[in-house]
N, CA, C and O of each residue as an XYZ file, in Angstrom:
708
protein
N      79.654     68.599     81.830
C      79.759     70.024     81.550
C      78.598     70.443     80.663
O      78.209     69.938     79.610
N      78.217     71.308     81.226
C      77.000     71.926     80.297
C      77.555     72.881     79.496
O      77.987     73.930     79.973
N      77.606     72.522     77.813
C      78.644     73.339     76.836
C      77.825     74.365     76.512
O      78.343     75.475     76.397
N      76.189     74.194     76.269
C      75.290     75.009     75.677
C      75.652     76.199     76.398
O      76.163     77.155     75.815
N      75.369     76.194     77.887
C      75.403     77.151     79.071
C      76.248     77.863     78.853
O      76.120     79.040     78.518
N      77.696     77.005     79.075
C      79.193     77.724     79.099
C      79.151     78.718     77.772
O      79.152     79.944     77.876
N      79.121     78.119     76.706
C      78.447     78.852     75.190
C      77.993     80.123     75.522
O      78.758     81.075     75.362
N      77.092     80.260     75.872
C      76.003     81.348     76.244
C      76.528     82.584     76.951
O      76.472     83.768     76.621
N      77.114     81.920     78.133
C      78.192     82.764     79.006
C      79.394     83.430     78.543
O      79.744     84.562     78.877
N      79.911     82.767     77.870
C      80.791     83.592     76.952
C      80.279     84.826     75.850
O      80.669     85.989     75.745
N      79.317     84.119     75.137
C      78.842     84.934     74.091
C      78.375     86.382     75.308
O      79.030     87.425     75.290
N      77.580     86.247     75.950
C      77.678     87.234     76.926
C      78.245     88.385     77.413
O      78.063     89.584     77.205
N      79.193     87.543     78.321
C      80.336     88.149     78.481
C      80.904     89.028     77.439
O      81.328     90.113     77.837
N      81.007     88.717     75.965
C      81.851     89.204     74.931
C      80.539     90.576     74.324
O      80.653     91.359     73.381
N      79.711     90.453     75.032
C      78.611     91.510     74.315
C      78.022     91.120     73.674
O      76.963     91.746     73.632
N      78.069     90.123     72.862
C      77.681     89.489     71.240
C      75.847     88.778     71.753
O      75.207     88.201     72.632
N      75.787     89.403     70.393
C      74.139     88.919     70.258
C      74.487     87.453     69.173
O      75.515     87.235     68.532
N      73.272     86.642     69.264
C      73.473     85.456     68.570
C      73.601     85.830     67.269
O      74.557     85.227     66.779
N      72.992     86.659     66.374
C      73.515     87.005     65.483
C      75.213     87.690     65.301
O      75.822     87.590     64.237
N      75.562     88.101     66.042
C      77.297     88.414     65.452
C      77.768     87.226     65.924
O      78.768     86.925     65.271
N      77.543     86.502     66.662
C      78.179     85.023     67.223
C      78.187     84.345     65.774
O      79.166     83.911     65.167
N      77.374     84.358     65.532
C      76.662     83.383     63.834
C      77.563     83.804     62.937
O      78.310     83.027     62.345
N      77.559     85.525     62.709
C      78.286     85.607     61.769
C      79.842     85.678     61.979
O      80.541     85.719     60.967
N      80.345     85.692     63.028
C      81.681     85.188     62.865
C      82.216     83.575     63.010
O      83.153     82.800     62.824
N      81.316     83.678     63.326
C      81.769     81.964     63.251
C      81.402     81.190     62.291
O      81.817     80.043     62.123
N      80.516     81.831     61.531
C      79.837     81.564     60.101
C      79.341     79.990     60.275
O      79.723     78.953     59.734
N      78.283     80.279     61.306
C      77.096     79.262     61.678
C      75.993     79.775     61.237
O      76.137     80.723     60.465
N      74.395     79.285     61.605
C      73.607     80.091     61.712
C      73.131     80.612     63.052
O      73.733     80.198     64.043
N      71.966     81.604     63.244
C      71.882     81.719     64.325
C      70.736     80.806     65.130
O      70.360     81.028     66.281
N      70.285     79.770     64.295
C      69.520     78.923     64.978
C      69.984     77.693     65.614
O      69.541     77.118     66.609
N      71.114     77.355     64.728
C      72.095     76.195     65.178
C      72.542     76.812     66.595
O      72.123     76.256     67.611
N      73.501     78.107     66.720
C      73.815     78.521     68.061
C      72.449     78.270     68.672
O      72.378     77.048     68.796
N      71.335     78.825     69.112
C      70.254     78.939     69.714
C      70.273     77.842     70.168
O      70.620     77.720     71.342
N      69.861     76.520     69.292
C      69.465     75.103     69.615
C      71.106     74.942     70.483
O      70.703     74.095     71.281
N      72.087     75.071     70.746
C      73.327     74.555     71.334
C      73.279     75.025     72.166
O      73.403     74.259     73.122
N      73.063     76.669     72.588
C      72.950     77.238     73.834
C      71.652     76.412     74.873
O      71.511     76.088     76.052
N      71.050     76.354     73.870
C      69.543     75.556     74.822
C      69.985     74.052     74.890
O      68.993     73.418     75.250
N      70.930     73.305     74.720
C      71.400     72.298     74.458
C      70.436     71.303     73.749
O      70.172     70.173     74.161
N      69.949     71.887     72.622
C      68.952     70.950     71.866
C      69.595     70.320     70.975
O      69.114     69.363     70.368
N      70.915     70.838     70.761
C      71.923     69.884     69.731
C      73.206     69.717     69.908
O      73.610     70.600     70.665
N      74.128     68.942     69.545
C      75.642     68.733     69.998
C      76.321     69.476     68.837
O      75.849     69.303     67.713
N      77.347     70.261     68.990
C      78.574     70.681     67.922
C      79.370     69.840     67.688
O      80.013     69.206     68.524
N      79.424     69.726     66.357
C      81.003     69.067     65.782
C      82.019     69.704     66.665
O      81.727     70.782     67.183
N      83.652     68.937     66.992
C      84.657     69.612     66.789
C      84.999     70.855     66.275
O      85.447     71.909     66.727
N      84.562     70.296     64.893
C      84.831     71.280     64.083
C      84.354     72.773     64.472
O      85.092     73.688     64.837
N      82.931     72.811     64.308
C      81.792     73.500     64.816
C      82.331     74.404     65.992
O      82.642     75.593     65.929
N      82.370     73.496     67.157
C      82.864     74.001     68.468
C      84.099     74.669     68.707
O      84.259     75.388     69.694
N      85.116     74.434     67.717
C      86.246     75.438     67.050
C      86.344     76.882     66.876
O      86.999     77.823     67.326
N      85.094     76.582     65.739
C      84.853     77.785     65.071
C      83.931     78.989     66.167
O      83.844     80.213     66.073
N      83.537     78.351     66.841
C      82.962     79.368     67.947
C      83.639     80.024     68.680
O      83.782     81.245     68.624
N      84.173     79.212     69.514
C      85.359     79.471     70.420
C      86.458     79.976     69.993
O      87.319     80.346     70.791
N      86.579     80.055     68.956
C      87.352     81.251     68.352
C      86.794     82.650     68.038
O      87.533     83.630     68.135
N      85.453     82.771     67.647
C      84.728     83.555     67.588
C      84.693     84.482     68.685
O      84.765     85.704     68.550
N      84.553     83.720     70.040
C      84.824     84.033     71.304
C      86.235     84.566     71.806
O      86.254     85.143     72.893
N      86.879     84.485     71.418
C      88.313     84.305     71.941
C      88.926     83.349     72.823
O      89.450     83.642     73.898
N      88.850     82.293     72.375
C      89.229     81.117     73.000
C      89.460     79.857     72.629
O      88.896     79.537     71.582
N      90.110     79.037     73.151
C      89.936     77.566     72.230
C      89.593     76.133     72.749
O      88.920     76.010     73.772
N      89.957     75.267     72.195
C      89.094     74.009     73.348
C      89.660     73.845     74.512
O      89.048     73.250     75.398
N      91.070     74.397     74.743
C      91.512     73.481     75.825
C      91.151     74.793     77.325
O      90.757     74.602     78.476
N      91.412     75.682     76.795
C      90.679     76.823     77.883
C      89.347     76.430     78.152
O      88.993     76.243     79.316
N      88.777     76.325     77.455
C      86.988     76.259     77.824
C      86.939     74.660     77.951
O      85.763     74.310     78.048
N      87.553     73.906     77.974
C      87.151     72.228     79.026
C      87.763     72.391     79.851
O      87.885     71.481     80.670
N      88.571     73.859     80.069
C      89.734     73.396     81.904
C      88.584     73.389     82.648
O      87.448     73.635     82.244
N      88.947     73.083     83.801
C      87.942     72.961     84.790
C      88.563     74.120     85.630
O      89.698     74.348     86.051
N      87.644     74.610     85.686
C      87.698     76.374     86.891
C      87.674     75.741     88.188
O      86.890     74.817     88.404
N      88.656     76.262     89.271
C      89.364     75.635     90.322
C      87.944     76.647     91.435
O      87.641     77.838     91.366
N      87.301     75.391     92.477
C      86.349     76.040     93.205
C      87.184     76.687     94.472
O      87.785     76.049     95.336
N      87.073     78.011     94.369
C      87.777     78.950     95.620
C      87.096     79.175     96.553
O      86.084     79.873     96.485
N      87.630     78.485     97.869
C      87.359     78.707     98.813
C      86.749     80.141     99.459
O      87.685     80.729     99.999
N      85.621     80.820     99.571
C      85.293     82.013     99.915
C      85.147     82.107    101.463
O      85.900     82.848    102.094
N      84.310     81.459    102.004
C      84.070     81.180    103.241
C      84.679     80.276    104.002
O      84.842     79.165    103.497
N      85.135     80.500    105.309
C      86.233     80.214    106.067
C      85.732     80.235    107.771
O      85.585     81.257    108.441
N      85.584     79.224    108.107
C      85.271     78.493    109.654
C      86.705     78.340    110.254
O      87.849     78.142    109.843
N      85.794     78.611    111.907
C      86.839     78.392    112.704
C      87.709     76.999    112.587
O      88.913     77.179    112.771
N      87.377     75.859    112.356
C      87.939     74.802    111.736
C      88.559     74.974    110.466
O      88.808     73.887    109.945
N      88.891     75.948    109.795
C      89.623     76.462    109.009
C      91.044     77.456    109.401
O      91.825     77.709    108.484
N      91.246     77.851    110.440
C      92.140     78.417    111.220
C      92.935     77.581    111.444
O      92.710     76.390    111.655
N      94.229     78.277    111.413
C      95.488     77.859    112.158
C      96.028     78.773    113.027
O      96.423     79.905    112.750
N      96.025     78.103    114.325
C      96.380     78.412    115.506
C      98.251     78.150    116.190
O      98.970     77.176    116.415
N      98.380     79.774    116.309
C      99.869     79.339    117.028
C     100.181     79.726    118.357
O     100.216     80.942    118.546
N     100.353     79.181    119.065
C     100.161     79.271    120.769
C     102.081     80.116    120.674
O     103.109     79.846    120.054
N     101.764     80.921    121.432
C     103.316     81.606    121.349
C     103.431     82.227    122.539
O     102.407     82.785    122.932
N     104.612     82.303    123.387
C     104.683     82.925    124.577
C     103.939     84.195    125.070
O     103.169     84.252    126.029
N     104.415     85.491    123.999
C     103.509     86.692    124.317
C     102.082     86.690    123.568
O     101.121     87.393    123.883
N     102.124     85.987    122.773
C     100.464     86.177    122.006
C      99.803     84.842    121.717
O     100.336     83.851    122.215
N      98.949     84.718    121.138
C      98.435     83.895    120.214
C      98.112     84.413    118.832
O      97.469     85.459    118.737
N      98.633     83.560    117.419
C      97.722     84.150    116.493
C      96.695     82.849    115.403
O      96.840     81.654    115.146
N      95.915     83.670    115.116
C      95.011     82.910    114.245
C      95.149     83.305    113.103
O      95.125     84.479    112.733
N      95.328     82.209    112.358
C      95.603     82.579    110.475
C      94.081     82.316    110.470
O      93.749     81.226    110.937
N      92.832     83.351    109.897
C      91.591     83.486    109.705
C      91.025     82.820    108.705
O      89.939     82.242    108.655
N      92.134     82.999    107.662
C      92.530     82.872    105.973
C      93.412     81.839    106.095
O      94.302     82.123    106.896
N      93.507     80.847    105.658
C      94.531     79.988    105.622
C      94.820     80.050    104.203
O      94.040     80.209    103.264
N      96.523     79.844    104.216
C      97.015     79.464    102.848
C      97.449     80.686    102.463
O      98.158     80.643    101.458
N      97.172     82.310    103.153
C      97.256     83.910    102.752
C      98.481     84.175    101.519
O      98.621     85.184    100.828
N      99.251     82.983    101.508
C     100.820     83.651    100.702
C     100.159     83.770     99.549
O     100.219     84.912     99.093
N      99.596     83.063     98.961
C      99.132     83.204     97.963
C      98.420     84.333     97.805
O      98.215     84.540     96.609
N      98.015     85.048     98.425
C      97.124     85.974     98.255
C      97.870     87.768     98.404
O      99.089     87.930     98.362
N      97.035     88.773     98.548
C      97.721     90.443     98.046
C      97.797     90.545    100.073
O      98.747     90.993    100.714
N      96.929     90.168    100.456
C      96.695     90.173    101.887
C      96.485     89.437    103.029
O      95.411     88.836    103.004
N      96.935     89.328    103.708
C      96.853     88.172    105.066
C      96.272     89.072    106.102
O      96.809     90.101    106.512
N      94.916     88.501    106.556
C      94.269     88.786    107.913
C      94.620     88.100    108.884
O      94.624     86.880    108.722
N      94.970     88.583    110.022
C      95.370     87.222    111.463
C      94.299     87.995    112.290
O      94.041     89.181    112.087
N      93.594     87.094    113.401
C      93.421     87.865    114.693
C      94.565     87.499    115.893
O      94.829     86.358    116.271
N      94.928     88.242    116.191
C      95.912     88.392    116.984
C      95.366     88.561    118.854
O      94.716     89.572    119.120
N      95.592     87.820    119.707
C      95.230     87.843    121.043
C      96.479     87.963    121.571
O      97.463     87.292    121.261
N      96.399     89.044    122.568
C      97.760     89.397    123.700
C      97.117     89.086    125.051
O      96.109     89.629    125.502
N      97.651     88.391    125.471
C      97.972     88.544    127.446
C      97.934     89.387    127.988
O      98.428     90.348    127.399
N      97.554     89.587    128.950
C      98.489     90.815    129.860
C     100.015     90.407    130.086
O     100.599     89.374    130.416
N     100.398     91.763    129.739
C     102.294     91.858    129.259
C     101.850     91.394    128.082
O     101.735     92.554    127.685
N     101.507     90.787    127.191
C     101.820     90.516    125.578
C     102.404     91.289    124.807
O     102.477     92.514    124.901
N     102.951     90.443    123.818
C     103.726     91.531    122.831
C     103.399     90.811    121.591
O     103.487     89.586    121.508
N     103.109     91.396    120.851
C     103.170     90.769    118.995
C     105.197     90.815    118.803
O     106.179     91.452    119.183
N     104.820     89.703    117.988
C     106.306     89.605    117.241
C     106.761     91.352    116.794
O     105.897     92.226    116.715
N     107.940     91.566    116.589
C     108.706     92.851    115.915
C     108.234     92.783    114.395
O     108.474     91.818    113.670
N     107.697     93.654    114.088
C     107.544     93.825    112.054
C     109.003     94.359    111.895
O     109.730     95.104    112.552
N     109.095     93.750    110.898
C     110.218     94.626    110.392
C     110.055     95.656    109.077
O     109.028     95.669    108.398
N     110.849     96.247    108.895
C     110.262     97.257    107.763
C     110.258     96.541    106.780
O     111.115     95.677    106.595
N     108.827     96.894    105.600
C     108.817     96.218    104.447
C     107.933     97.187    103.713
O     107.281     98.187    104.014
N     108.224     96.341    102.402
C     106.675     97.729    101.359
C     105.447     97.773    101.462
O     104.711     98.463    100.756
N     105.103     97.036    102.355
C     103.769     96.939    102.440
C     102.846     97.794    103.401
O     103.214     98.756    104.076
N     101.618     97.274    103.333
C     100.933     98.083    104.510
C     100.093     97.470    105.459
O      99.780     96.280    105.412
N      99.692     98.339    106.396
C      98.928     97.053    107.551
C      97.808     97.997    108.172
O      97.925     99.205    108.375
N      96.661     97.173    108.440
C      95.579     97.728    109.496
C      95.321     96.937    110.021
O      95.394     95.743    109.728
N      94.797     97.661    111.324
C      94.602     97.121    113.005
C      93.436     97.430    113.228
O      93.309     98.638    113.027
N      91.948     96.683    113.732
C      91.351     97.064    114.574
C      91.009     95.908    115.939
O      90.908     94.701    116.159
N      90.937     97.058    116.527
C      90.987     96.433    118.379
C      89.465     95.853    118.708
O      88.490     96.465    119.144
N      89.604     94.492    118.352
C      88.198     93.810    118.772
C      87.998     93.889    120.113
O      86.844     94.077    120.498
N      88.996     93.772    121.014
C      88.687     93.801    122.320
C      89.604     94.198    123.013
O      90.671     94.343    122.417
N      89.577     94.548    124.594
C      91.194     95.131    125.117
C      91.335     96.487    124.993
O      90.455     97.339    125.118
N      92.810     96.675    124.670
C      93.418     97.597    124.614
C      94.769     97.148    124.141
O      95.213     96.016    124.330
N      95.454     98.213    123.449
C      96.569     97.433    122.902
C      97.313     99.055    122.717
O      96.762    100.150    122.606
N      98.947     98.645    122.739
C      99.611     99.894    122.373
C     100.147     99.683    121.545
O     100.700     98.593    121.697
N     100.463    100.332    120.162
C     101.135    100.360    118.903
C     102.430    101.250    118.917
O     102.458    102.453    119.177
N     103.324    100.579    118.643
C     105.159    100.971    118.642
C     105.119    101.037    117.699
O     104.699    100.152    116.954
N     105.654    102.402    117.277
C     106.417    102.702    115.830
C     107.236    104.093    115.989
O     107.089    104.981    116.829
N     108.313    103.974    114.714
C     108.923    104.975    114.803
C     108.607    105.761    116.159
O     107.840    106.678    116.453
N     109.563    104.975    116.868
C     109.765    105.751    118.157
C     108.306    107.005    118.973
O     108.326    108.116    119.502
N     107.402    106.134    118.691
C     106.167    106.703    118.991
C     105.588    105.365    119.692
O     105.894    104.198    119.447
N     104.543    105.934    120.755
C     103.256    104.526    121.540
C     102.150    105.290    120.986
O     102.170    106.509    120.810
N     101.240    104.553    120.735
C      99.702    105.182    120.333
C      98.894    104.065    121.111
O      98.878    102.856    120.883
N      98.058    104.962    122.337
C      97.151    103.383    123.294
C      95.829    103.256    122.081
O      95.319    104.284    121.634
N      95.338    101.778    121.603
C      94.147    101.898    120.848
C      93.382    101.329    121.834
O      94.068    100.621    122.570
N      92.253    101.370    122.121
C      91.020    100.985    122.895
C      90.038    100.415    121.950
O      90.088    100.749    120.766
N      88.924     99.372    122.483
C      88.036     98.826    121.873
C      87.339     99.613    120.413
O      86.823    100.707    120.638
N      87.307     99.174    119.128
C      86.378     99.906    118.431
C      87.427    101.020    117.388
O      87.074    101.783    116.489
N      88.824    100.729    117.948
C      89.536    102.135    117.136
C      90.480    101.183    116.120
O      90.605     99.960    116.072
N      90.990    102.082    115.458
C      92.200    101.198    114.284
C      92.986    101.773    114.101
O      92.988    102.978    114.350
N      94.409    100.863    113.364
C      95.326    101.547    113.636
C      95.273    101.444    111.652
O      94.553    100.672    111.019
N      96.188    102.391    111.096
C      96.631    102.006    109.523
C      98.100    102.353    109.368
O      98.476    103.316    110.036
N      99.082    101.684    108.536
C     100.116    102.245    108.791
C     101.162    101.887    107.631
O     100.961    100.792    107.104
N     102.084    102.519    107.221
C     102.840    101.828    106.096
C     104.351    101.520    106.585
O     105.268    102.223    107.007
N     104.159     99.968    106.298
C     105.396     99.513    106.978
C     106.982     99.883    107.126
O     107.825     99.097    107.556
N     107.248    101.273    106.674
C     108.752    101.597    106.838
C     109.284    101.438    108.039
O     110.497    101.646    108.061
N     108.833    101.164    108.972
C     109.493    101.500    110.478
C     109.627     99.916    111.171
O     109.108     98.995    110.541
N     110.081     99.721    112.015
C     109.926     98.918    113.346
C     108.516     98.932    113.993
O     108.270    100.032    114.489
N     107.579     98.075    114.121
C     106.580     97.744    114.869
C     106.283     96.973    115.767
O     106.849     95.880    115.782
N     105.064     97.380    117.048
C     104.303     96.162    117.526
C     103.624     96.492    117.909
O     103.149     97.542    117.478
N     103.116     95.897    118.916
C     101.253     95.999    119.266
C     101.628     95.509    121.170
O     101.268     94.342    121.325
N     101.955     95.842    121.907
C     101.425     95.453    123.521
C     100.423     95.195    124.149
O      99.547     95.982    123.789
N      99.975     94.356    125.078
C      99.118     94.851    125.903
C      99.506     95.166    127.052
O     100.135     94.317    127.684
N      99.181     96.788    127.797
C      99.428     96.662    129.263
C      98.235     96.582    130.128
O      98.164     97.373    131.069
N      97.343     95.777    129.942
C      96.094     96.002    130.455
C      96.369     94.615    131.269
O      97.351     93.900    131.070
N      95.354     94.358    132.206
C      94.987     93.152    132.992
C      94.013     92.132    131.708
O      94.133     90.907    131.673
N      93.528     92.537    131.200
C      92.344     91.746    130.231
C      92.961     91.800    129.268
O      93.831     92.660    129.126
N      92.647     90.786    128.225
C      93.299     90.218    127.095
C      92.942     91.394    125.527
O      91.985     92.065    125.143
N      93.788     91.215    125.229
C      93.250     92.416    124.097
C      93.441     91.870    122.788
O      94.598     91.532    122.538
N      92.368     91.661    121.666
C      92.328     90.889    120.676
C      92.224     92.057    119.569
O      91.490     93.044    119.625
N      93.277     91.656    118.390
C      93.540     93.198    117.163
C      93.190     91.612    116.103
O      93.535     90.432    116.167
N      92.190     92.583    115.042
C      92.381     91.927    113.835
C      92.989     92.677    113.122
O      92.563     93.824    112.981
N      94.210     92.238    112.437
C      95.448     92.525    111.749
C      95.366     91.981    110.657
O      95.030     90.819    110.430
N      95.729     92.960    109.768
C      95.427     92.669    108.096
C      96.561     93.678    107.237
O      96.348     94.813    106.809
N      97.707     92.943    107.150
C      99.123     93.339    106.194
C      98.756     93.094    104.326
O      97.958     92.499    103.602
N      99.752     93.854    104.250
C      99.706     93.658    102.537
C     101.080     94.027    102.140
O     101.371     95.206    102.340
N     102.213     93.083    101.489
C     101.665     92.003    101.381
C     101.810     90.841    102.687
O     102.525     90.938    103.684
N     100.881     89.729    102.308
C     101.475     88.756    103.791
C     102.421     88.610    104.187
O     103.393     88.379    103.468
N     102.499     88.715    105.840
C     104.381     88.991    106.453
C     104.341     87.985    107.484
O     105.350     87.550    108.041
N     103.100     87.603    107.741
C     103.086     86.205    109.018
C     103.065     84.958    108.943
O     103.061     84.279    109.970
């Protein structure tokens, strides 16, 4: 771990010039300098008094920050082969998260599963195909390029009545798939 760095980044973050770092932690500001540049090691002690300075203490600043997955390959998908559709979890792992993206592929005749009503909300756009959206006792046909947005109080789904396959990327909040 590079402490000087991490040091630095904080002081940063907090606004602080090496001088107010110094004086609350009642170092000097050359000792910080030489630590940020890692030209010298802190006592315990030392490294205490900073990190408090900072707002923080040793055991926060040695956790190790968990590397999050940002980018996501098709070898990262989970695939569910299902009578009327197929879907692809894009995002794997989504529960954890405010939102779950699927791409969703229909057949001809396909149907997406029934939503059921919930608090959340959802958008649709039609990568390919054509697809019809059921709700509250309404059809809306979407065609290539259009989207749907919608807040989940009602009964939903998505059809295809087309001959060609019609692919919606679908993105709920919170995750419902």
């Amino acid at each position: 771990m590079d402490i000087g760095n991490k040091i630095r980044q904080l002081r940063m973050q907090k606004g602080l010039t090496l001088e107010e770092l110094a004086s609350r932690s009642e170092l000097t500001k050359g000792f910080l300098s030489q630590l940020e540049r890692n030209l010298t090691s802190p006592s315990i002690d030392s490294l205490d008094d900073i990190l408090e300075a900072l707002g923080t203490n040793l055991a926060e600043f040695f956790q190790e920050d968990k590397v999050e997955q940002i980018v996501f390959r098709e070898a990262d998908f989970f695939v569910d082969e299902r009578d009327d559709c197929t879907v692809h979890w894009i995002v794997p792992n989504t529960q954890k998260n405010r939102m779950e993206p699927i791409l969703l592929t229909l057949p001809e005749g396909g149907r997406s599963f029934e939503v059921a009503p919930h608090s959340g909300e959802e958008f649709g756009y039609v990568v390919g195909g054509e697809a019809v959206l059921s709700y509250d006792g309404k059809r809306q046909t979407l065609q290539k390029g259009e989207t749907f947005y919608l807040h989940g109080r009602t009964f939903h789904t998505l059809q295809n009545e087309c001959k060609a396959p019609a692919r919606i990327l679908w993105v709920s909040t919170p995750p419902l798939f």
